[in-house]
N, C-alpha and C positions, 0 to 999 in steps of 0.2 A: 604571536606566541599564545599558545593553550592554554588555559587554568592549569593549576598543579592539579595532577590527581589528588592529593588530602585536602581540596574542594568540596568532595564527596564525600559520602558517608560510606564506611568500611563493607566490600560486598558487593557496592554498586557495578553493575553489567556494563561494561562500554564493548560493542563491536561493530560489525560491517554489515551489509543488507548486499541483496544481489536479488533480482525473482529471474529462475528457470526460463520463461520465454526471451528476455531479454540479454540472456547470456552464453543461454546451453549450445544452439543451433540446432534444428530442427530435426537431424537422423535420424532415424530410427522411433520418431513420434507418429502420431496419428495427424490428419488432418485436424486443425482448429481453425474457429472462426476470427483468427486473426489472419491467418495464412492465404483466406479468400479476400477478408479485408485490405490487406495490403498488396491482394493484385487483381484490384479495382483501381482505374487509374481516377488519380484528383485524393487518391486517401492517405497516403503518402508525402509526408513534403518534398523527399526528396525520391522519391519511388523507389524505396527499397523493402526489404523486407529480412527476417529474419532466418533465412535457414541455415545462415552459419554465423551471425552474430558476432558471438567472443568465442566460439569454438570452445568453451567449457567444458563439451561436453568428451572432450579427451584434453586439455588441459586444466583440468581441475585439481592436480596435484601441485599444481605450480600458483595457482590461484587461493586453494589453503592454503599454502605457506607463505603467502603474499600478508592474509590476514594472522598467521600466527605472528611471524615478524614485524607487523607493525606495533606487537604489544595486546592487539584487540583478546578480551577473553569467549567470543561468540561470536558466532554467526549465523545471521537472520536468513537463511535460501526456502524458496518454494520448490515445491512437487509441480511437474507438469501433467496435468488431468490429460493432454493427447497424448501424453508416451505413457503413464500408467495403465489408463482404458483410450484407446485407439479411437474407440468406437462410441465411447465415451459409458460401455456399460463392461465388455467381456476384458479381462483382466491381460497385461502383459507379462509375463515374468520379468524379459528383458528391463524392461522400463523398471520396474522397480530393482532388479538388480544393480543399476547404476545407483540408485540413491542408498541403496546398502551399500555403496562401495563411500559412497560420498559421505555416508557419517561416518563410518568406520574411522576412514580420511580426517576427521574431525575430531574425532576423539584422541587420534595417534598423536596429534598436533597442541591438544589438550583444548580441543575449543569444545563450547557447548552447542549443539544445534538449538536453534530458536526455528521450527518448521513453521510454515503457511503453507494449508493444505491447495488452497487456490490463488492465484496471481492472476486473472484475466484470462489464461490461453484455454477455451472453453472447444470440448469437441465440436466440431463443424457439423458430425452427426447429432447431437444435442442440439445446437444451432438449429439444423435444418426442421426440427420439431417446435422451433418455437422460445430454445434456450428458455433466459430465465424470465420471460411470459409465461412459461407453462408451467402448475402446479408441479409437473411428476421431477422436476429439475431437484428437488430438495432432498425427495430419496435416491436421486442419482447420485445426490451430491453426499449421502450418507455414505453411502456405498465405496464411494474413492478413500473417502477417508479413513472406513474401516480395513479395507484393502492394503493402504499404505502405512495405520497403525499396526496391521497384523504384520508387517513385514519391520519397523525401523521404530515402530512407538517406545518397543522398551529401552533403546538408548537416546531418547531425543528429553532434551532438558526442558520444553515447553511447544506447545504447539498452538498455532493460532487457524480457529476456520477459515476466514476472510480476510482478503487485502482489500480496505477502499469498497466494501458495496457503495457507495455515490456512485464512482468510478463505473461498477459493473452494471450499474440500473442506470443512475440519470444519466453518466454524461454519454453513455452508449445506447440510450434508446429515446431520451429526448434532445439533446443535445448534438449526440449521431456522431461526435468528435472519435468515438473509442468504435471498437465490433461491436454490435454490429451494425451502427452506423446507422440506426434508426432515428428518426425525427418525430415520435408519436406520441402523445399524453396517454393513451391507453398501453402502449406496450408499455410506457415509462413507469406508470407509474404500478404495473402489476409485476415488474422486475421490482420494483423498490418494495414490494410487500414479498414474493419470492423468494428474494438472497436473504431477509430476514428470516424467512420460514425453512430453508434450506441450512442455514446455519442452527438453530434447533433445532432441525431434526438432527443433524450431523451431532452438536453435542450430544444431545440426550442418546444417539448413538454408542459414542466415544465412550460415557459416562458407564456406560453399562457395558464396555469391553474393556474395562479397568485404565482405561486413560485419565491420563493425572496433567494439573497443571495448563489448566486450558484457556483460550482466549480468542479476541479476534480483534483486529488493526481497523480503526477506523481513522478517516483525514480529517481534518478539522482546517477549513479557512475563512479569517475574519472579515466578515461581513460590515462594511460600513457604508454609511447615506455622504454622496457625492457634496451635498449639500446641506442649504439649514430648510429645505422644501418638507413640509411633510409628504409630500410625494417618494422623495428619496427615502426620508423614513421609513415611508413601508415596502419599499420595495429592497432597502437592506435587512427587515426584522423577515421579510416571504424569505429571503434567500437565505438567510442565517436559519431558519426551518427548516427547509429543505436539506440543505448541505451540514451543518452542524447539531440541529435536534433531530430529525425523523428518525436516525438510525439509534442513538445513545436513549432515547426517551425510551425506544421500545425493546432496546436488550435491557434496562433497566424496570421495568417494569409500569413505565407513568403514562402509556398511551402514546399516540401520534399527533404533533404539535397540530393546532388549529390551522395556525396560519399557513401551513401547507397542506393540511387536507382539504382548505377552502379549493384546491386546484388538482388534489387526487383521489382526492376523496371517492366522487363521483366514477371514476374509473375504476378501484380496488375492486378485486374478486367478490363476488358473493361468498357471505361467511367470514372475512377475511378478520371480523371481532373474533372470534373462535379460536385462531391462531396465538392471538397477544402471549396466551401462557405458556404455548409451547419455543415461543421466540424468547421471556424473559430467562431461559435457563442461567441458574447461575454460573459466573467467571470466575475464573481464579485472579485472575489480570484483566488489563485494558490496554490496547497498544495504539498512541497516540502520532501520528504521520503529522507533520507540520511545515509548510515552504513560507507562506502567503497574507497577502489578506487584498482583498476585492474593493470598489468603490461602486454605489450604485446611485443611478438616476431612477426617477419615476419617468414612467412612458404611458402611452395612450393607447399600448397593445393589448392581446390577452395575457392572460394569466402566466406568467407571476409577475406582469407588468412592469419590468426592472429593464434598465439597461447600463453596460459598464461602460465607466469611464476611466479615463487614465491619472494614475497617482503621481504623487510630486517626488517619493521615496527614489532613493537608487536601486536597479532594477540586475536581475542574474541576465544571463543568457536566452532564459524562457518570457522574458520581459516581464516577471515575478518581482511583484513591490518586496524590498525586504525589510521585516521589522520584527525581530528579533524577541521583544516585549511581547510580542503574540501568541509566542509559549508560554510565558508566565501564565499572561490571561487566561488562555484554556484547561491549563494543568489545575490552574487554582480555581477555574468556573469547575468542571468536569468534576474536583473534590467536592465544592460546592452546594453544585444543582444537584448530580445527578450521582457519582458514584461513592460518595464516602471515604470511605477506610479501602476500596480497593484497590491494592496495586497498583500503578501506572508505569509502563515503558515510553520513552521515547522511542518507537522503533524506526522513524525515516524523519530526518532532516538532512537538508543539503542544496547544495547550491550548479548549477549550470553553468559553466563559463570556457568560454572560446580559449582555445590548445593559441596559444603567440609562437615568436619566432622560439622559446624557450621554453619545451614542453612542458619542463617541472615545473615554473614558475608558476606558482596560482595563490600570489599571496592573498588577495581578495578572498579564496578560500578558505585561506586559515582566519583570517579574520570575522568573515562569516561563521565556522564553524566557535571560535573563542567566545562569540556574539552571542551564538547558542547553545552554549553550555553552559555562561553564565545567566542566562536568563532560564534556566533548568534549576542550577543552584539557588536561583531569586525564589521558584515556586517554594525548594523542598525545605527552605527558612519558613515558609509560611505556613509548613506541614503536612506540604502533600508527599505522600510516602511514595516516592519517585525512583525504581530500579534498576533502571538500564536507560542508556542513550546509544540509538544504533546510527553509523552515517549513512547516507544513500549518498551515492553506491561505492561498493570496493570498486569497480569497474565502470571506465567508460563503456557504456553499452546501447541495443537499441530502442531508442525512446520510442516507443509506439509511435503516435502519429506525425512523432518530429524526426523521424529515422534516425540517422546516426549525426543528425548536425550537433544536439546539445549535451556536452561533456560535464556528466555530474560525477564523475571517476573521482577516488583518490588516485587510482594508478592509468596513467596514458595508456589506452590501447591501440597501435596500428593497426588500421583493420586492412591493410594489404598483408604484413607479414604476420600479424597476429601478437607482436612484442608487445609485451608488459613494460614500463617504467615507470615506477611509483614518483608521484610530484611531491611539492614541497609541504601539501595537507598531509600526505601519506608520512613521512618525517617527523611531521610535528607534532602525529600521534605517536609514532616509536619514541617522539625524547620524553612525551608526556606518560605516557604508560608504560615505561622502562624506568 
């Protein structure tokens, strides 16, 4: 069972998340570098891909009403950068027409749009230049977003630049797990100074076309030493740098932590000091994403000399330690270190777990979900001014490099007929927000 809503503080946001690539299907889009991604064989777990996903992109009227009925007051959905610019520069009508149609949808319903101008599905023509290695990405990336506030900004209740830059810089150009699948220190780490410079220029864009209410969604997972080694020690404070400071140090204004520039330093653009003031633009918000937290060893490799081991916690679908307290942590580090008095959303928490002989059945999930909303309530006793909590996902859908095996849905989707049936997570929000 959920917390009661008067848990909260009067006002608080609770709704659903979904991102565009992983639910729309692919029609009527442009080529992205996920589309090449996933028909490269080995990239894939299960070799699929997304061109028809959850078919959203004509049942979307059944999908609002999924989220109006369960109670939720918003909803978190991204723009897809290949169906708005194809090409990733010359404009579609099309493609924004549907998202006119989708908040409209939204508002009939009485939900509030919460946009993310980017979710990961980066055009392929972008891509083939270099994506986000290449400086000129950031006024490309202005450009989308001007394009899609000129069309839907006056009704959208907030808007965020970025989902996860980690996601779109390390773990897709060092890591190579994401598109485009690169394994490089130099392309890594000038993607991880890029998506920052891309997202300022995009605000101070916005800002000057009277966009209001702005933000961008960063993930945050705890970093901890496998051991009492100081070996592990540093190889969980390198990784806690990279993954949880690099990005927040430097929209907030304090620089780029040490302990990771010790290893990207050396690769960053020339100039790339120059940037810092255009990156701290100010927020209106922080949208805080949360599953996890990591275990690390010290190793005898290169840099960031870390290697993971396996936790003792009980684990989701995605083999994700879960621990709950790990929100608290952040929301009340994040007031802390780094952002004060700013706003904070929860915009993605949620859990993976395998469809049984009884689709609805996910009580694991509501107990995961109760887990984390009480340890939301824990931060906001301690005064972080904490607005919204959004779940991932309204929908089973496709998990980038895990295809369609791991179900973080409230509502079951068959992906042969395409049926919706809300499980017992999806319920236990309608009795809690009703």
């Amino acid at each position: 069972m959920l917390p009661p809503r008067s848990d909260f503080p009067p006002g608080f946001t609770f709704g659903a998340a979904t991102s565009a690539y992983q639910i729309e299907g692919t029609a009527g889009a442009g080529l992205s570098h996920w589309d090449t991604f996933a028909a490269t064989p080995g990239n894939i777990m299960d070799d699929s891909d997304s061109s028809r996903a959850c078919d959203h992109l004509t049942r979307w009227p059944q999908d609002l009403d999924l989220v109006r009925d369960a109670g939720f007051g918003a909803y978190r959905f991204s723009t897809s950068w290949a169906r708005v610019m194809p090409d990733g520069v010359t404009v579609n009508p099309e493609g924004l027409d549907f998202y006119d149609r989708l908040v409209d949808g939204m508002l009939e319903r009485g939900l509030q749009p919460f946009l993310t101008y980017h979710h990961w599905d980066l055009p392929a023509a972008l891509s083939a230049q270099g994506g986000w290695q290449n400086r000129d990405v950031a006024q490309r990336f202005a450009d989308l977003c001007l394009a899609v506030n000129a069309r839907i900004g006056d009704r959208l209740a907030s808007a965020a630049s970025l989902n996860e830059p980690w996601c779109i810089a390390w773990l897709s150009h060092f890591i190579g797990a994401h598109a485009p699948g690169l394994r490089d220190i130099r392309a890594a780490s000038r993607a991880m100074h890029h998506v920052l410079l891309a997202h300022g220029t995009a605000m101070q864009a916005l800002r000057a076309d009277g966009a209001t209410n702005l933000g961008i969604v960063l993930n945050f997972e705890t970093s901890h030493p496998a051991d009492d080694t100081p070996e592990a020690a540093r190889a969980a404070a390198t990784q806690d740098a990279i993954y949880n400071q690099w990005f927040i140090r430097a929209l907030m204004g304090q620089g780029y932590p040490d302990a990771a520039l010790e290893g990207i330093g050396p690769h960053l653009p020339d100039g790339w000091q120059e940037d810092m003031a255009l990156i701290a633009q100010p927020l209106d918000w922080l949208g805080v994403n949360y599953y996890t937290r990591r275990l690390y060893t010290g190793s005898d490799g290169l840099w960031p000399s870390a290697s993971e081991a396996p936790g003792p916690l009980p684990k989701t679908q995605m083999d994700w330690e879960i621990r709950p307290e790990g929100l608290t942590e952040f929301l009340t580090r994040l007031k802390r270190d780094h952002t004060g008095d700013l706003p904070l959303y929860v915009t993605e928490n949620g859990m993976a777990l395998e469809a049984g002989a009884d689709i609805t059945d996910d009580a694991r999930r509501v107990q995961f979900i109760a887990d984390h909303l009480r340890a939301t309530t824990a931060a906001i006793d301690q005064g972080v001014d904490v607005r919204g909590f959004f779940y991932w996902s309204l929908l089973d859908n496709y998990e980038w490099g895990w295809g369609y095996g791991p179900r973080f849905g409230l509502v079951h989707v068959d992906y042969d007929t395409m049926t919706r049936t809300p499980k017992a997570s999806w319920h236990a929000f309608r009795a809690m927000l009703s």
